[in-house]
PDB file as gemmi writes it, atoms N, CA and C in Angstrom:
CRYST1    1.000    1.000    1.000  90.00  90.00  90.00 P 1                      
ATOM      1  N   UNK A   1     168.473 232.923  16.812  1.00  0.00           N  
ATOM      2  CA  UNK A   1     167.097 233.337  16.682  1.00  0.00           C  
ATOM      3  C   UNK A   1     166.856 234.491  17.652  1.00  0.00           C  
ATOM      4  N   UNK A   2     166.148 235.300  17.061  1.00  0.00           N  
ATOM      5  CA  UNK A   2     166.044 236.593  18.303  1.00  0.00           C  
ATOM      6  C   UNK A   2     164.741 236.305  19.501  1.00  0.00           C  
ATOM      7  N   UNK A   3     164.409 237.229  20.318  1.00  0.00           N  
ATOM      8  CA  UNK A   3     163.808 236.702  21.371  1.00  0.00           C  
ATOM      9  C   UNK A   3     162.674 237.027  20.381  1.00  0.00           C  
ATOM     10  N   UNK A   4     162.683 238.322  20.012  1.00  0.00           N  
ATOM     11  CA  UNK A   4     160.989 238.436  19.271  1.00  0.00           C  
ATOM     12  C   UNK A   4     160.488 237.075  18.651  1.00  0.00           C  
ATOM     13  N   UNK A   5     161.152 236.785  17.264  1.00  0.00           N  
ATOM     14  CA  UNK A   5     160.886 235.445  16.768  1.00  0.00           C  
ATOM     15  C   UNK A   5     160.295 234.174  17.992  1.00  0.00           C  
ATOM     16  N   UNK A   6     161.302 233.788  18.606  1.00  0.00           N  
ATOM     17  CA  UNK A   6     161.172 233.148  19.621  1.00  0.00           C  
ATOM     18  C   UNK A   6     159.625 232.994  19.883  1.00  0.00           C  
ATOM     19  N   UNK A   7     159.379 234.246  20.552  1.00  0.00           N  
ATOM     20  CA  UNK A   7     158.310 234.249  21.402  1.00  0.00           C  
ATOM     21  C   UNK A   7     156.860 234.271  20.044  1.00  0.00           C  
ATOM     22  N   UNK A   8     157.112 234.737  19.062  1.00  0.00           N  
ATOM     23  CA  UNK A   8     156.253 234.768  18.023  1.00  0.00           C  
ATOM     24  C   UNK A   8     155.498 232.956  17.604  1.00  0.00           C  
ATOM     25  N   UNK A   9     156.858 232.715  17.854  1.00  0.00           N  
ATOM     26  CA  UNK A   9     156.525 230.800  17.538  1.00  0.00           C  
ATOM     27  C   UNK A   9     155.526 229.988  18.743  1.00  0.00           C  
ATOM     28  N   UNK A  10     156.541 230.674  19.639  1.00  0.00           N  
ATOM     29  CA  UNK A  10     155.338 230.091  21.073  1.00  0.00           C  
ATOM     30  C   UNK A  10     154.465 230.839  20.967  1.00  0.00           C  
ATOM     31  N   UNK A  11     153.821 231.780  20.938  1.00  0.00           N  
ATOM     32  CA  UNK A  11     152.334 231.831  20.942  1.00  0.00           C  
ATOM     33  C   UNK A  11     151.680 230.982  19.472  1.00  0.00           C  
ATOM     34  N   UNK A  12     152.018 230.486  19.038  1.00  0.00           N  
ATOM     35  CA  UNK A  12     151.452 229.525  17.749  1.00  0.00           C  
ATOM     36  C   UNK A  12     151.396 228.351  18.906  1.00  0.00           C  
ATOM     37  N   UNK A  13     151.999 228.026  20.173  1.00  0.00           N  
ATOM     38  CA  UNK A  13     151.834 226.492  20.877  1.00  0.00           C  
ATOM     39  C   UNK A  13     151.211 226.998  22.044  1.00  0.00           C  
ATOM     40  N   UNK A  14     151.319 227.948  22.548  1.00  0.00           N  
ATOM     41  CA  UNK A  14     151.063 228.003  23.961  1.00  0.00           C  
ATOM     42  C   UNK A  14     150.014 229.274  24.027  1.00  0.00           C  
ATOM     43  N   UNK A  15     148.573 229.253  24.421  1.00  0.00           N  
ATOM     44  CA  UNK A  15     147.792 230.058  24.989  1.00  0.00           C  
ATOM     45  C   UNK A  15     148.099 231.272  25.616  1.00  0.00           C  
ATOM     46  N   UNK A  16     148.296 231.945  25.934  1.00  0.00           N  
ATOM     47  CA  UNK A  16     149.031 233.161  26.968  1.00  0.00           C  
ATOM     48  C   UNK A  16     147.429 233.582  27.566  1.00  0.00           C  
ATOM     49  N   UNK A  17     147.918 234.326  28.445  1.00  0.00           N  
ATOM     50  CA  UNK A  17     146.853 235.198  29.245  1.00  0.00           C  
ATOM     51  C   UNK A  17     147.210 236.435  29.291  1.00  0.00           C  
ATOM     52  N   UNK A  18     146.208 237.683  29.061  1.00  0.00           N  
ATOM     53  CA  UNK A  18     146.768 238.831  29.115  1.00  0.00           C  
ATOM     54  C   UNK A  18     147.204 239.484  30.543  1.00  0.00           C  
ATOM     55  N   UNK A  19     146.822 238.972  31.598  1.00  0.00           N  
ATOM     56  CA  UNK A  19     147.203 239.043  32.822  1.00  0.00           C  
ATOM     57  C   UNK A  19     148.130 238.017  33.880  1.00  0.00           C  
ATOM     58  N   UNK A  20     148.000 238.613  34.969  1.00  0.00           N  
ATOM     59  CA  UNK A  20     149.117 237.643  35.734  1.00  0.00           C  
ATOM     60  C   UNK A  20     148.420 237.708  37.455  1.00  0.00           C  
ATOM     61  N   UNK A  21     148.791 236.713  38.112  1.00  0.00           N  
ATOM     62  CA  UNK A  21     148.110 236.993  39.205  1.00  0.00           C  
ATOM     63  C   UNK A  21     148.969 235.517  39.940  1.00  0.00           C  
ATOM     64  N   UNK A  22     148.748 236.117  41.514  1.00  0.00           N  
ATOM     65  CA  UNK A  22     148.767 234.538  42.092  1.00  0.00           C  
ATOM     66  C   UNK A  22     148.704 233.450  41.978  1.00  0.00           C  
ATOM     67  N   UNK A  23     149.067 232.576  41.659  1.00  0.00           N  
ATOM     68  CA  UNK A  23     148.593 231.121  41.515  1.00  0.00           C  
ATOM     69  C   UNK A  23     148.764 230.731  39.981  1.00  0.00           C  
ATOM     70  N   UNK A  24     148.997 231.699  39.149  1.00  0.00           N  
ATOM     71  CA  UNK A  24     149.458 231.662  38.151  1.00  0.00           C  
ATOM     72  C   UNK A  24     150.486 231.055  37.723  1.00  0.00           C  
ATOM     73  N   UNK A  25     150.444 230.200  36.570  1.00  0.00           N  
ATOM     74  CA  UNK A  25     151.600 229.642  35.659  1.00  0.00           C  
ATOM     75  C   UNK A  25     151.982 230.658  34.869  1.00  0.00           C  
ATOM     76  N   UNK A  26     153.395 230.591  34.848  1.00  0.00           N  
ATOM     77  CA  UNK A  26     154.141 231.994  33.759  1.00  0.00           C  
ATOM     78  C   UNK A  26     155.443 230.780  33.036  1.00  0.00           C  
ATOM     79  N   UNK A  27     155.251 230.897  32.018  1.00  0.00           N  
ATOM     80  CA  UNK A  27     156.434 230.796  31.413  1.00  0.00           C  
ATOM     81  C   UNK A  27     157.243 231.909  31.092  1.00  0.00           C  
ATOM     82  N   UNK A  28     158.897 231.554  31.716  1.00  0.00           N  
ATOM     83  CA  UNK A  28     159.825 231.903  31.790  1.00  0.00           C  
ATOM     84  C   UNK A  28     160.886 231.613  30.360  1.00  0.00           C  
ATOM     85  N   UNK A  29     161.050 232.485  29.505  1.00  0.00           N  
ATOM     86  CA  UNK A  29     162.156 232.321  28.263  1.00  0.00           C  
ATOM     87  C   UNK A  29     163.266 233.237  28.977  1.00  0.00           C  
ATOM     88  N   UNK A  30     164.579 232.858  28.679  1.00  0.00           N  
ATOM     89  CA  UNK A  30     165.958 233.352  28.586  1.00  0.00           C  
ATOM     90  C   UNK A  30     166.380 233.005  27.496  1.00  0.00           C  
ATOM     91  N   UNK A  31     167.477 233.957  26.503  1.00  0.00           N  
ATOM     92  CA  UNK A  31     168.764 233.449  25.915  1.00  0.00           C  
ATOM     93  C   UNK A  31     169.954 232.720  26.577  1.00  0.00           C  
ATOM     94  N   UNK A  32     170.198 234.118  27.540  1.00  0.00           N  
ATOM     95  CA  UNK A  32     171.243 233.020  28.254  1.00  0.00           C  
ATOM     96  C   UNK A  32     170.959 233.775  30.047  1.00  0.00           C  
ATOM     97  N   UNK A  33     171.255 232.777  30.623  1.00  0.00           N  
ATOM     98  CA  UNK A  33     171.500 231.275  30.503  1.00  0.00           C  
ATOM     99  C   UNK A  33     170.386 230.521  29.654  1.00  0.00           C  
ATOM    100  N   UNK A  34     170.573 229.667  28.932  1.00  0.00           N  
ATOM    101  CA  UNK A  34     169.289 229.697  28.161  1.00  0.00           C  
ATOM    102  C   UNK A  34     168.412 228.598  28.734  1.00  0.00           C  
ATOM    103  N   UNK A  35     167.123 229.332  28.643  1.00  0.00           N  
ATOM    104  CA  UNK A  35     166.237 228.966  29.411  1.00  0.00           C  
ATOM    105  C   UNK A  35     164.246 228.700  29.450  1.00  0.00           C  
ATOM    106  N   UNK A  36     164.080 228.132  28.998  1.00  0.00           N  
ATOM    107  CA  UNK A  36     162.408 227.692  28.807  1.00  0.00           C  
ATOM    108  C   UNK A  36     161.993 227.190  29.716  1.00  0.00           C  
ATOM    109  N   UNK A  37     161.049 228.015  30.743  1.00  0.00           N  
ATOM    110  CA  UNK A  37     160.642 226.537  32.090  1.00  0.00           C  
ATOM    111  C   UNK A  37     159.554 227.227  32.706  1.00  0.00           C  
ATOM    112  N   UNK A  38     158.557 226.418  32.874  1.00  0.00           N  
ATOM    113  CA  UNK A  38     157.313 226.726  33.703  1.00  0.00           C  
ATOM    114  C   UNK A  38     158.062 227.407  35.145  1.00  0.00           C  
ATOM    115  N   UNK A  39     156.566 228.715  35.963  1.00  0.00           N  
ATOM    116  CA  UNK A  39     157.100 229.028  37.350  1.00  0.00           C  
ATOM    117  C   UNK A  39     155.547 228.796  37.963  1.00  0.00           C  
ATOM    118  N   UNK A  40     154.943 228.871  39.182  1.00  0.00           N  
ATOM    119  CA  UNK A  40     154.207 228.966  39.782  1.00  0.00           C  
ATOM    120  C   UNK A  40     154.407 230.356  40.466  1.00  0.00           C  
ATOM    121  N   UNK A  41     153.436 231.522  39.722  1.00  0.00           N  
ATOM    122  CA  UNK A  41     153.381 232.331  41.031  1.00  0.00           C  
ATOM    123  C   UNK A  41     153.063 232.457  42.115  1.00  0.00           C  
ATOM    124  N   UNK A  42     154.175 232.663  43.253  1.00  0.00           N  
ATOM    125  CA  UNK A  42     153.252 232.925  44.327  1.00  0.00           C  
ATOM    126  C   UNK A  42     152.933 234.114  45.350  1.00  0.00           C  
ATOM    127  N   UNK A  43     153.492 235.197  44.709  1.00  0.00           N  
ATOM    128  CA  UNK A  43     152.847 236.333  45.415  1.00  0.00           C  
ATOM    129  C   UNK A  43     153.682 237.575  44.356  1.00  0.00           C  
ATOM    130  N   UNK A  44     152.780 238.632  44.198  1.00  0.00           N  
ATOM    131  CA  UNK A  44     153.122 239.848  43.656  1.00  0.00           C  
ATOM    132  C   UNK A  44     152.917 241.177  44.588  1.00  0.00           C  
ATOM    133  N   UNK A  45     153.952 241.937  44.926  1.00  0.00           N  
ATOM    134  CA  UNK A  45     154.227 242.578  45.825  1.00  0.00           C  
ATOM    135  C   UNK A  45     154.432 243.616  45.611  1.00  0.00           C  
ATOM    136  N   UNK A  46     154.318 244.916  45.599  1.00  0.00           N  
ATOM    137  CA  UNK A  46     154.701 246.257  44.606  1.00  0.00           C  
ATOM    138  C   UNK A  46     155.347 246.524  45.765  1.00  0.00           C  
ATOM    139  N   UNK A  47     157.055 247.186  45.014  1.00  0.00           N  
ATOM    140  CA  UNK A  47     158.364 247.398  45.502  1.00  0.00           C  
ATOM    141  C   UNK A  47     157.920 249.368  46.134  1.00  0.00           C  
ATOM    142  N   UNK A  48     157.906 249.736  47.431  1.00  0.00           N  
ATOM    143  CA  UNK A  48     157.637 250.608  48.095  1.00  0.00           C  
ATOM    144  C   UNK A  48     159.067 251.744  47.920  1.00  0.00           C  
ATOM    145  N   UNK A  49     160.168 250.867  48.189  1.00  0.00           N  
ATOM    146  CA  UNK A  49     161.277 251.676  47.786  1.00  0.00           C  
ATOM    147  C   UNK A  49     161.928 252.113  46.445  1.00  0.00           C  
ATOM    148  N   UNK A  50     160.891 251.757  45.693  1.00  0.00           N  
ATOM    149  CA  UNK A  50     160.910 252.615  44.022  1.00  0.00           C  
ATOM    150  C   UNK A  50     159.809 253.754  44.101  1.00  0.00           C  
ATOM    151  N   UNK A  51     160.114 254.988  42.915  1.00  0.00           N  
ATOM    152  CA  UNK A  51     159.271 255.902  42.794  1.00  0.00           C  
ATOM    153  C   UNK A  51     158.140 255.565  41.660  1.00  0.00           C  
ATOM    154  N   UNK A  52     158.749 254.874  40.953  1.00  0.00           N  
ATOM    155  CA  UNK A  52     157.899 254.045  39.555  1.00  0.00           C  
ATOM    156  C   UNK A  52     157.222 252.883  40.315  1.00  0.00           C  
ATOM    157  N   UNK A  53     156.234 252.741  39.677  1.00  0.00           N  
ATOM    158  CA  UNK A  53     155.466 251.259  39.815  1.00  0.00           C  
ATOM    159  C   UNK A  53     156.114 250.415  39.606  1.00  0.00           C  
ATOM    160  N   UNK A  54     157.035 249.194  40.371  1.00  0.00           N  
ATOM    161  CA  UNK A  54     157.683 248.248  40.212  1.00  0.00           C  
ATOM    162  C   UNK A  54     156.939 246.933  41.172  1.00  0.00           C  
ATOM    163  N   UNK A  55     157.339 245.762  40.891  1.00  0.00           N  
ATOM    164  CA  UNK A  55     156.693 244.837  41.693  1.00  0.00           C  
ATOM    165  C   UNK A  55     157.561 243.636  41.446  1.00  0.00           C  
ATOM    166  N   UNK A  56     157.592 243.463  43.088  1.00  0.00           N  
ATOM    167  CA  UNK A  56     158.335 241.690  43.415  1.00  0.00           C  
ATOM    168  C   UNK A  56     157.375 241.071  42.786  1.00  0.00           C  
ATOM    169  N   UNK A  57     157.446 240.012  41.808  1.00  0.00           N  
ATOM    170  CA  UNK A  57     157.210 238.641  41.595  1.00  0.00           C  
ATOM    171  C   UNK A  57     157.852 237.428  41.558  1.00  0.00           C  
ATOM    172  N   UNK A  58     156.896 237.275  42.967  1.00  0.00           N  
ATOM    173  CA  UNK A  58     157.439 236.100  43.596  1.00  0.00           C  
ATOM    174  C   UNK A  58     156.826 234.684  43.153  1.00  0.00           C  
ATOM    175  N   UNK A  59     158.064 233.470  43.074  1.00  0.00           N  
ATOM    176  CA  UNK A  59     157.676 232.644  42.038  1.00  0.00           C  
ATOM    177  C   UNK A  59     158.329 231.481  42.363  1.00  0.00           C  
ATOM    178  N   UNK A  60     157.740 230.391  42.437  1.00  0.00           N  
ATOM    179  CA  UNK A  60     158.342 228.606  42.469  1.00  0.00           C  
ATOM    180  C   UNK A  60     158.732 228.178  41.035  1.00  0.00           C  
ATOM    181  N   UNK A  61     160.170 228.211  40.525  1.00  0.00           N  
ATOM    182  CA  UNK A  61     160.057 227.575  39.270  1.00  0.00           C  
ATOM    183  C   UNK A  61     160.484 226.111  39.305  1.00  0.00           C  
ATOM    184  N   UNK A  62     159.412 225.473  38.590  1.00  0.00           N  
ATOM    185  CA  UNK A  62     159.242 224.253  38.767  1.00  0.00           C  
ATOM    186  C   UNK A  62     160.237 223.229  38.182  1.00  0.00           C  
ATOM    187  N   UNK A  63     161.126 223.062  38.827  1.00  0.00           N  
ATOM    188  CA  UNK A  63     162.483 221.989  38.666  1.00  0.00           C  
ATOM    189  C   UNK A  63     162.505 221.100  39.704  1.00  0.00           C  
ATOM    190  N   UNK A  64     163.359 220.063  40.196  1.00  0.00           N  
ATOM    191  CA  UNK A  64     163.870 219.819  41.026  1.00  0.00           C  
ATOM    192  C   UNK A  64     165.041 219.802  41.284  1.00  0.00           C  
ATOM    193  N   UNK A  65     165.049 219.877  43.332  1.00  0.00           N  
ATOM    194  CA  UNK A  65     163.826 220.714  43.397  1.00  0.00           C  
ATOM    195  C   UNK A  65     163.062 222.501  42.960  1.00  0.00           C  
ATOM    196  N   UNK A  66     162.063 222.436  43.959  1.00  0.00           N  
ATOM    197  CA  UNK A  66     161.174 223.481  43.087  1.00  0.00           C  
ATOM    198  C   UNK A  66     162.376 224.739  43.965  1.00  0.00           C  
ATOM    199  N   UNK A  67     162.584 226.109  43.270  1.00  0.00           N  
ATOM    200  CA  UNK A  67     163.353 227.073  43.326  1.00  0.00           C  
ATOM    201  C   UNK A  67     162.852 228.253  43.309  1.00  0.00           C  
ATOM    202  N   UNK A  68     162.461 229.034  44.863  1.00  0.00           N  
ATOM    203  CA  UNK A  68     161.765 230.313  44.759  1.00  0.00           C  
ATOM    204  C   UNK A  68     163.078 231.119  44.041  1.00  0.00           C  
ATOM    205  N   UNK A  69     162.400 232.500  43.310  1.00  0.00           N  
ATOM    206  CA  UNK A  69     162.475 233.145  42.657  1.00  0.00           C  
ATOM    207  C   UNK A  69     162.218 234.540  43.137  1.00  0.00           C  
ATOM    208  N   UNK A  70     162.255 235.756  43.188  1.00  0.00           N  
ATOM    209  CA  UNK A  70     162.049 237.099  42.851  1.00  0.00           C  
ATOM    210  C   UNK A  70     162.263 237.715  42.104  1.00  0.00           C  
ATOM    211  N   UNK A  71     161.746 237.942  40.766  1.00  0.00           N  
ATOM    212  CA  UNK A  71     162.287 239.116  40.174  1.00  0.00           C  
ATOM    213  C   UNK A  71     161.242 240.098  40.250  1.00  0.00           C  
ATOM    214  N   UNK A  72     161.999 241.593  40.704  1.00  0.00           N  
ATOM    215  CA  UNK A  72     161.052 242.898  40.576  1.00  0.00           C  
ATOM    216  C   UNK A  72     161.630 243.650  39.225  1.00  0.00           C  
ATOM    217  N   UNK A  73     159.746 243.778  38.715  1.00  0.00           N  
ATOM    218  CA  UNK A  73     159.496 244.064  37.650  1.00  0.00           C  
ATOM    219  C   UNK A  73     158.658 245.108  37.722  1.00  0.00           C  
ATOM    220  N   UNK A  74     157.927 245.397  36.038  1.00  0.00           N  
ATOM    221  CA  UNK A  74     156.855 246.643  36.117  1.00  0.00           C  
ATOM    222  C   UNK A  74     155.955 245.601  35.062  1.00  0.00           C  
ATOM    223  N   UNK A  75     154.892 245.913  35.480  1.00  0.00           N  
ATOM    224  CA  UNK A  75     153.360 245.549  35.200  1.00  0.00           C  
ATOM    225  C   UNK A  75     153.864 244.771  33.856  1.00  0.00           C  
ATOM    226  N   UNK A  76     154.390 245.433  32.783  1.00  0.00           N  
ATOM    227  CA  UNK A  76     154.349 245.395  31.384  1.00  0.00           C  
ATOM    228  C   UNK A  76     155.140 244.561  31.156  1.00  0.00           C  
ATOM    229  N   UNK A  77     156.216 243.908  32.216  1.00  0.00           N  
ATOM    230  CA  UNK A  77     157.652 242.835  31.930  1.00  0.00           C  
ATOM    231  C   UNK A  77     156.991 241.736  32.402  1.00  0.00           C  
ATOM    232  N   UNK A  78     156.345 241.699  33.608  1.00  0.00           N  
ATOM    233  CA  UNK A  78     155.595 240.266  34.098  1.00  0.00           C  
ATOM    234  C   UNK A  78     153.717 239.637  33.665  1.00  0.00           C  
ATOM    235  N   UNK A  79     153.780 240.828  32.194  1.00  0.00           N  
ATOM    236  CA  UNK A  79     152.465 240.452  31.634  1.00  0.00           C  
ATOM    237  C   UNK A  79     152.757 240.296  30.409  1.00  0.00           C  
ATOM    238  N   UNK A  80     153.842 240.030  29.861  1.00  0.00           N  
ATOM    239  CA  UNK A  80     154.423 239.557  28.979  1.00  0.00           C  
ATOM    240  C   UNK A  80     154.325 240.878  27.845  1.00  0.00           C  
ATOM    241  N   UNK A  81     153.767 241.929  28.084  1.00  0.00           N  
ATOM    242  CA  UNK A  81     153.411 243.028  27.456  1.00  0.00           C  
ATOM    243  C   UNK A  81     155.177 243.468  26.888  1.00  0.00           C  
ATOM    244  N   UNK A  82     156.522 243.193  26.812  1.00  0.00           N  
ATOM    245  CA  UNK A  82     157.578 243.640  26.755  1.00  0.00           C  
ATOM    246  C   UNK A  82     158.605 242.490  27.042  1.00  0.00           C  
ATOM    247  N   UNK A  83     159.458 242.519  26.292  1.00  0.00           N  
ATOM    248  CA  UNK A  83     160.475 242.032  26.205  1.00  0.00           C  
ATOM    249  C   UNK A  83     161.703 242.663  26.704  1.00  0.00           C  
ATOM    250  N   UNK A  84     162.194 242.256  28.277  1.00  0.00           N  
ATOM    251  CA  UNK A  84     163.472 242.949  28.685  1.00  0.00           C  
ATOM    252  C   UNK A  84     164.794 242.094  29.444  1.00  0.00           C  
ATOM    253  N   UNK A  85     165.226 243.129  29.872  1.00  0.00           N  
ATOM    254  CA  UNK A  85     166.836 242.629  29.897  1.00  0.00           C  
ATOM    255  C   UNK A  85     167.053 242.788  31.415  1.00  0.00           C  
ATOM    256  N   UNK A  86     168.039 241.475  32.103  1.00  0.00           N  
ATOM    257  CA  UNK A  86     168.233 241.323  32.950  1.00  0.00           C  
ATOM    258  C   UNK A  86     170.264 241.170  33.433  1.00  0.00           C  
ATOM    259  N   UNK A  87     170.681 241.868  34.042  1.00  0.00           N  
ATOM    260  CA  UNK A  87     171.807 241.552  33.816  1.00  0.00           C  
ATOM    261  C   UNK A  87     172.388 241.360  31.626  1.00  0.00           C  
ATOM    262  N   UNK A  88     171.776 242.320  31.528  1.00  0.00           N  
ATOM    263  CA  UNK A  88     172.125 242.681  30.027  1.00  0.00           C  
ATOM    264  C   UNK A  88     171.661 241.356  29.108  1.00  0.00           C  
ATOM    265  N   UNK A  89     170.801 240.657  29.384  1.00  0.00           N  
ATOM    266  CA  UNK A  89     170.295 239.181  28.948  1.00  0.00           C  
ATOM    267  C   UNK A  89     168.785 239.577  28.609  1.00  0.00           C  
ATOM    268  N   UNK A  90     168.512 239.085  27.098  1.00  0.00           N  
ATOM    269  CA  UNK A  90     166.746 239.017  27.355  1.00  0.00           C  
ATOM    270  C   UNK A  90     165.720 238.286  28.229  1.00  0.00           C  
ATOM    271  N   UNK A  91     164.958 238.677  28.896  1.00  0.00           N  
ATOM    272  CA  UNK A  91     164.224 237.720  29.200  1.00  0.00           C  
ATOM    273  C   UNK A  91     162.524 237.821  29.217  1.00  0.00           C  
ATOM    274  N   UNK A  92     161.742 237.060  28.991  1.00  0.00           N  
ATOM    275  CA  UNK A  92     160.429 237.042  28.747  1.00  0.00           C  
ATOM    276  C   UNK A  92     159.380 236.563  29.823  1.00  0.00           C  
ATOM    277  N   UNK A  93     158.340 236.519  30.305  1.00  0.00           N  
ATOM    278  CA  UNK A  93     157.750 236.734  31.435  1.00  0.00           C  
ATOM    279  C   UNK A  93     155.986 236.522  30.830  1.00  0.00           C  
ATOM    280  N   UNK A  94     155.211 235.520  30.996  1.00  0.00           N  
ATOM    281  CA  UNK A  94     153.693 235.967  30.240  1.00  0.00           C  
ATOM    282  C   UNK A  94     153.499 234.333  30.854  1.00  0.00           C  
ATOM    283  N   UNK A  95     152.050 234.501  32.087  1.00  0.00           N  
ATOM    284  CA  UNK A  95     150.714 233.926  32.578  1.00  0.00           C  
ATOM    285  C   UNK A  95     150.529 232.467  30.990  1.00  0.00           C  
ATOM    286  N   UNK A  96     150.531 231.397  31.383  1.00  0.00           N  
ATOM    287  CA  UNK A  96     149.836 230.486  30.413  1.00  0.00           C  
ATOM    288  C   UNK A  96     148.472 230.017  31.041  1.00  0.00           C  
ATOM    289  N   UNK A  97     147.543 229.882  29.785  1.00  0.00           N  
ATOM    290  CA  UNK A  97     146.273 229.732  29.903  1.00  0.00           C  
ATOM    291  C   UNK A  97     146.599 228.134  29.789  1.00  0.00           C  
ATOM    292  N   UNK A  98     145.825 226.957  30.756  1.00  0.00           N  
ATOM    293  CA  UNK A  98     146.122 225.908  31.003  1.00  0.00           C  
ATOM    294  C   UNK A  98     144.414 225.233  31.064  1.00  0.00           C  
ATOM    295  N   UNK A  99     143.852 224.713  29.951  1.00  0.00           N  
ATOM    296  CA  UNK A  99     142.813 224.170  30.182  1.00  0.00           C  
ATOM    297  C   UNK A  99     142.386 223.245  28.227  1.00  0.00           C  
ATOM    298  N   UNK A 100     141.043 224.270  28.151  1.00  0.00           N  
ATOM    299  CA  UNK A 100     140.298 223.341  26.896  1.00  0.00           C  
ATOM    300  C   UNK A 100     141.113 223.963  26.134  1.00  0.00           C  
ATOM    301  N   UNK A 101     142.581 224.992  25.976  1.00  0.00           N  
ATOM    302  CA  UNK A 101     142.953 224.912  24.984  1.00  0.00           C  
ATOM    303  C   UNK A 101     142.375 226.550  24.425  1.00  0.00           C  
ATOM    304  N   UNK A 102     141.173 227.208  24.680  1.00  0.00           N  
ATOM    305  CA  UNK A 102     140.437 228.353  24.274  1.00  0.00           C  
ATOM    306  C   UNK A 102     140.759 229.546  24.883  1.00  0.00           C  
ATOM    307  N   UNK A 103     140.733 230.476  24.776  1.00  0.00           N  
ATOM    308  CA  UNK A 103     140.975 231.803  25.789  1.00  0.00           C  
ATOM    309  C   UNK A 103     139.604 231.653  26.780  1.00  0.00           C  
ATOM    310  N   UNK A 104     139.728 232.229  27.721  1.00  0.00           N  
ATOM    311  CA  UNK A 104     138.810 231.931  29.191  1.00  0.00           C  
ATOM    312  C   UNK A 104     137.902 233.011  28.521  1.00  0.00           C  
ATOM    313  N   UNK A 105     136.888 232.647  28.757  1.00  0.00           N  
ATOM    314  CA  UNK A 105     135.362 233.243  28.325  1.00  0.00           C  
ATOM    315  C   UNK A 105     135.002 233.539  26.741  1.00  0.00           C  
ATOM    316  N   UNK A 106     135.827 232.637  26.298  1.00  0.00           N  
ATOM    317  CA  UNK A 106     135.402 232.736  24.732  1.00  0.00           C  
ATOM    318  C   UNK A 106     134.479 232.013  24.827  1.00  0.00           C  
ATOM    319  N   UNK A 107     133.518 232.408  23.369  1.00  0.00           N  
ATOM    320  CA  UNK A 107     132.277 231.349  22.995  1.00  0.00           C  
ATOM    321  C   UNK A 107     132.411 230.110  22.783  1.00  0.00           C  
ATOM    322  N   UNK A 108     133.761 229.647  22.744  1.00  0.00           N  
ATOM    323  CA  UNK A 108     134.019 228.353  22.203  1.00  0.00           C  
ATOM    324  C   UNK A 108     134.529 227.737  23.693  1.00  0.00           C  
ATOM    325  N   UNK A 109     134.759 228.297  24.413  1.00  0.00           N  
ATOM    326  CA  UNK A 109     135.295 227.308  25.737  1.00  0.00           C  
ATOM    327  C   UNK A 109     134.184 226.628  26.366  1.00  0.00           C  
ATOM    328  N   UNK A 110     134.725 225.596  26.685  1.00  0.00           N  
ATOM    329  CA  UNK A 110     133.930 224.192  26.911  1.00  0.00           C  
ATOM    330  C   UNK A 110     133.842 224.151  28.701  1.00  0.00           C  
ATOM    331  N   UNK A 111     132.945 224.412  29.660  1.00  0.00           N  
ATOM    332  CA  UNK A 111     132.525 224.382  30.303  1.00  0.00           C  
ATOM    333  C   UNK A 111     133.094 222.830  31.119  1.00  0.00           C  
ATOM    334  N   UNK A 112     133.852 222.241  31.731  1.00  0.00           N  
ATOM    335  CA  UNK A 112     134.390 220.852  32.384  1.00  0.00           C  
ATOM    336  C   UNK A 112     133.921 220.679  33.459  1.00  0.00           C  
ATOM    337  N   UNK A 113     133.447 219.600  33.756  1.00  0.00           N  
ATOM    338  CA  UNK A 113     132.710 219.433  35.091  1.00  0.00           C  
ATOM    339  C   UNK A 113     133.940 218.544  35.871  1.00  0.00           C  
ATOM    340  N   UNK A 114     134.265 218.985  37.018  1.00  0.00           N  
ATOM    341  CA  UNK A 114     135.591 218.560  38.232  1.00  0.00           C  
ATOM    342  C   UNK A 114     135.200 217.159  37.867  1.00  0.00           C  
ATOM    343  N   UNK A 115     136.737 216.153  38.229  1.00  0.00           N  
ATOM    344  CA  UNK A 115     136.630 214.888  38.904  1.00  0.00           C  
ATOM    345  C   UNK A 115     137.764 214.331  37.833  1.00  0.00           C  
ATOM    346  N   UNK A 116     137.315 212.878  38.015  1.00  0.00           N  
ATOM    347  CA  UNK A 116     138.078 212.099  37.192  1.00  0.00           C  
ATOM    348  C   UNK A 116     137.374 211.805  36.235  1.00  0.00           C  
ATOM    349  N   UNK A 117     137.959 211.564  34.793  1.00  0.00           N  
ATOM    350  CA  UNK A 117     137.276 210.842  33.694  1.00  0.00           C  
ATOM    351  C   UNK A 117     137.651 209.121  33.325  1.00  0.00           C  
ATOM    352  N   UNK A 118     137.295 208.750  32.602  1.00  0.00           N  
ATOM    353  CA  UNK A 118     138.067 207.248  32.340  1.00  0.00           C  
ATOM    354  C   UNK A 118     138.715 207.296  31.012  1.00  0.00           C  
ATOM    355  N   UNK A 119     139.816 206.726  30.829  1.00  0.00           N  
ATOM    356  CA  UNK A 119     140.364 207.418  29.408  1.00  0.00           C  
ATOM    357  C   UNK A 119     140.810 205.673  28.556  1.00  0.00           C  
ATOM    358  N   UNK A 120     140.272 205.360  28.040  1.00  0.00           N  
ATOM    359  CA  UNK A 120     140.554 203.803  27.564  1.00  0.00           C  
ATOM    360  C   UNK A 120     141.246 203.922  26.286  1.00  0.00           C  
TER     361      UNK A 120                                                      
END                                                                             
């Protein structure tokens, strides 16, 4: 299956966000090594010793245990905007939206008030 396909199917399951930021969940796709797995971002850093806009994203991917990460990228690889290659391997990079299920500030998102619920 190619990565395009791939990634065509997951957005039919998984929400994306058009951005990326701190504290952010990103799902991570590889072919090979092959690879599907939530990361926690935790800091984005723009690389000073490039002439292009490049940026460390720095990242906990969530295994055990949890496994910091760096890969430096450009805006368009860690916003899922592009599909690229790492060590000659595809790999995919795009923020998941984690809530009612809606894109954040649509008319249809449901407003949740904090705490616990009771679920019987």
């Amino acid at each position: 299956m190619s990565m395009e396909k791939l990634i065509k199917e997951l957005k039919q399951f998984v929400t994306f966000k058009d951005t990326t930021q701190p504290g952010d969940l990103v799902l991570l796709v590889a072919k090979e090594p092959q690879m599907l797995t939530y990361a926690l971002v935790t800091g984005i850093e723009r690389d000073r010793s490039r002439k292009d806009e490049w940026w460390h994203l720095k990242m906990q991917v969530l295994s055990i245990p949890p496994q910091p990460m760096t890969w430096t990228l450009r805006k368009e690889q860690f916003t899922g905007q592009e599909i690229f290659t790492m060590g000659g391997e595809e790999r995919f990079v795009k923020a998941v939206y984690f809530d009612s299920g809606q894109e954040p500030g649509s008319p249809n998102e449901k407003k949740k008030k904090p705490g616990l619920r009771i679920v019987k």
